[in-house]
Structures are given as C-alpha cells and as structure tokens.
C-alpha positions, 0 to 999 in steps of 0.5 A: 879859603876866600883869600885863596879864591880871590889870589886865583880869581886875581891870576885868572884876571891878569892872564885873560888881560894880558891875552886881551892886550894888543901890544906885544912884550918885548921879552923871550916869552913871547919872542923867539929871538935870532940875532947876532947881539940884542939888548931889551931896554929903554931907549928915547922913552920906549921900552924897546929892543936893540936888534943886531943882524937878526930877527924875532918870530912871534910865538905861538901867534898865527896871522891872516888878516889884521893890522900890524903896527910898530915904532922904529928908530932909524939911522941914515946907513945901509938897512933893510929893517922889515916885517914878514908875515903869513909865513909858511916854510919859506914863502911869505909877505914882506914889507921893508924900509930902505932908509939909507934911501930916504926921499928916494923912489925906492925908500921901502918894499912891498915884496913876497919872499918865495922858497927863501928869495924875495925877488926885488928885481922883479917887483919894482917901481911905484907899484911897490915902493913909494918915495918918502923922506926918513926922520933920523932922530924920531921914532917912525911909525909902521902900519900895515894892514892886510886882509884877503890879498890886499895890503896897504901901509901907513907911515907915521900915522897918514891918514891915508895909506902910502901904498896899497899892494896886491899880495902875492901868495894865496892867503893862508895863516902863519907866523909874523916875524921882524928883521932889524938893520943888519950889522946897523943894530936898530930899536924896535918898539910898541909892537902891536897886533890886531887880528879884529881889525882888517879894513882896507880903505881908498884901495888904489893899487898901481898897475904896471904895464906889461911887455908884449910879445914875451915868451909866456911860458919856460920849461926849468930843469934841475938844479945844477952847480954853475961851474959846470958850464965854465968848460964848454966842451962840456955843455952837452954832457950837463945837459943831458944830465938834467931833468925836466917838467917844471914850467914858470909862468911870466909874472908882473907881465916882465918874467917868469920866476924860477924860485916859484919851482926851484928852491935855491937855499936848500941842503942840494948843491947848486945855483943854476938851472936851465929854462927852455923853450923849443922854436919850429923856424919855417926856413933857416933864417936869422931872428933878434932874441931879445932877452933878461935874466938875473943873476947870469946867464950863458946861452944855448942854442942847439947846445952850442952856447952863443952869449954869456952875460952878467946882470947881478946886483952892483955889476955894472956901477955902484947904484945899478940895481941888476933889475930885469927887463929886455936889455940884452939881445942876441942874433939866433940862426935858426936852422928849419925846424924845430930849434932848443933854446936854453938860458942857463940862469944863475942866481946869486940873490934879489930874484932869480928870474928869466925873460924874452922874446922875438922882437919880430916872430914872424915865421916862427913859433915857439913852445 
C-alpha cells in the first residue's frame, strides 16, 4: 500500500513539474506539427527540430500577454522563419526574420496577418524592421515579449530591445504557432513560454509620418474574379453586378486595407474587389489623382476604365518590394457634379491595399 501511494505520489509530481516548466518539449504531444518533412534530433548540442516547409501550433496553450523565447539556427538563403501569436481564425500577431537580408534595413518583420494576409507592403520601414547583421553558424537567440498591445524583441540576448511595436489587433487570447525556412529546413530549439512574465521596458516605438491629403475612407464591393475585367466592353456589366457597404479606413496614414473586410483565402472564387469614392466636381474640370494599390489595378471613372497598372512584388526589377504609396497618378475629367470612381484592386500577396488623393482638391469634394 505505502509503495502504492509513493508510485502516485511520484506521478503526481512529475506531472505538476513538467506544468511548472517553461520549456516546451519538441515531441507531437505537445505540438501539432504541419510540415512537409521534420526531424526531432540533436543538432549542435540542442535538442531541436528540423522543420521543412511548414509549421507547428502549441497544443492546448492559450497566449495573451507573456514572453516567448526561442533558439534558431539560420542559414544565409531565402527564409521567413517566424512566430505568430493571439491567433484567432485567421487574424494574428507576427514576427519573423529575413535572414537572407542580414545587416539589411529589412532583416526581420513586426507584422499583423489579418484574414490570412500579412500586409508587408503597408507596414514597413524602421517602425517595423530593424537592420541586424545574422551569424550562419550559431544559434540566435529570439525574445519577444508582449503585453497589452505593445510588444518588443531582444536579439541574442541585447539588454535592450531591437524594436518595440504597437500591436495591431485588439488583445484577445490564442494559440502561438512557429514557422521554419521553407523549402531551406531550419532547426528550432529551447522553446520557452512564460505567461507570468510580461514587462515591457525602455518602450519607444517609432512614429511614421503620414500622407496628407489621402482619401480617408473607400467603400469595398464583393469579392469578384479579376478576369472579368480583362474584357472592357464588359466592365458595366461586373459592375453592376456587386454588392456594396463594407468601408476601409486608412491605416499607418499611407492606405487602407482591404483584407480588413474582404477574406482573399476562402472557398469563393476571386481576388478583385472595387474600392469606391464619389467626387461632386463644381464645374467640369481636369484634377491630378495621385494614387497606389498592390497588387494591380484598372481604373474607372464613370465606368469607362482610364489606367490600368502593376505594383506586385518583383514586377519591376529583381529587389522592388511592390510596396504602396503615391507612385502612380492620373488626369480624371471631371464632368460637374457628382462623378464614381472605382479601383479594381487585385491581390496576389504581401498586402492587399488601395490609396490616394487630389493633389490640389480644390473645387471638389469627395465621399
């Protein structure tokens, strides 16, 4: 009987010492692990896992605010290793390295995934990236802390943090899930969550200076196939063919995103939606539209279609980013009163996102 009681006694301590443990085992029970190919070994004197196009979700862990911390070992080639967090459905928080970018502005990213897209093409630049210089043959140390909607990182162990961030979506508990390399396998090790430990410190997150003058607000329609806008004869037909209400507001002061209303990843065809503003000219008059969008665009005034471009990632040379901003512009005639203008915005990935303004609004007003 009294060894009975100590084998249980002895069970019963183990368990609450492994709930008591910080560090996550890398084994299926406690991972729910998609990937292409992975391998559980020992690798440089970690116990680590070797994670190939693909990604693991802590089980049964929920995660607001706390500290997570883990060891990767990165190679110099094309990657986006990475952790989300507050997952729920398909909106999250995200940090990830670049580490084919080492010593570059852009060698990681502080970013939100909303409906399944995370937007680099909006969120970019120092507020959310931060030059560092990758060791290839070392472990690097991640530390991301985060509590309410601030966050900062700590690479390989600064005493202060490499960047601090303002989250992007309300704070609500979900799961944490990390990413590998890609097709370039990566071993990840000494995962560790901490839920007690959520202090932010020295937090100086960097401001971005907006655009003046933008269009604050575009009414969205459905979701629609972007071959059906290939044909113009046939662009009165598609639009009159769509549904309307859903508005975007402009974020980061630089331009509305239209996966905050639209989900481009779903089982309905299509990767287009117009986004609408009505302009009340006083007279019939010419007015600069200066624009941006990603991925591309056609657009509409009056239903007859006036410019069609491209801004998708690599379209214009090996390194162009297809970030947005107002690089695009067009000469709308304006007949007097009130005028539709429609961007058909299509989206392939890295933001799905639509800008722009009247470069001197004079004489006009906009809805």
């Amino acid at each position: 009987m009294m060894n009975r009681l100590f084998n249980i006694g002895l069970v019963l301590f183990t368990i609450n010492l492994g709930l008591s443990q910080k560090t996550i085992p890398l084994d299926t029970l406690h991972w729910d692990i998609n990937a292409k190919s992975y391998v559980l070994e020992n690798f440089k004197g970690q116990e680590a896992i070797y994670l190939k196009e693909g990604s693991m979700i802590l089980k049964d862990v929920s995660f607001l605010n706390g500290t997570i911390e883990y060891d990767i070992f990165l190679k110099d080639a094309p990657a986006f290793p990475g952790v989300y967090f507050r997952i729920n459905d398909s909106d999250s928080e995200h940090f990830y390295l670049r580490p084919h970018q080492s010593g570059n502005p852009d060698a990681n990213q502080a970013i939100p995934s909303t409906k399944g897209i995370t937007p680099w093409q909006l969120y970019f630049g120092p507020k959310y990236s931060f030059p560092y210089t990758y060791a290839y043959d070392d472990w690097t140390h991640v530390k991301i802390v985060v509590d309410g909607d601030r966050a900062q990182v700590y690479l390989n162990h600064s005493e202060q943090p490499n960047l601090s961030w303002r989250l992007f979506h309300k704070a609500k508990e979900g799961e944490i899930q990390f990413t590998g390399g890609g097709a370039k396998a990566l071993h990840i090790a000494n995962i560790t969550i901490d839920r007690e430990n959520h202090e932010i410190t020295d937090f100086k997150p960097i401001e971005r200076k907006p655009i003046e003058g933008l269009v604050p607000q575009w009414e969205i329609s459905d979701k629609f196939e972007e071959k059906l806008i290939q044909d113009q004869t046939a662009f009165k037909t598609v639009i009159d063919s769509r549904t309307w209400g859903k508005k975007i507001n402009v974020e980061e002061g630089t331009a509305a995103n239209i996966s905050r209303q639209v989900q481009l990843y779903d089982d309905n065809p299509g990767n287009t939606v117009f986004a609408k503003i009505t302009i009340t000219s006083d007279k019939d008059q010419i007015k600069l539209f200066e624009f941006g969008y990603s991925d591309r665009v056609v657009v509409i005034l009056n239903e007859i279609p006036v410019y069609r471009g491209t801004n998708r990632f690599r379209s214009r040379d090996y390194r162009y980013l297809g970030t947005v901003g107002l690089f695009d512009a067009v000469y709308l005639n304006l007949k007097k009163g009130k005028n539709t203008l429609l961007l058909a915005v299509s989206e392939d990935f890295g933001g799905w996102l639509v800008t722009g303004r009247f470069s001197n609004p004079s004489g006009i007003r906009t809805k």
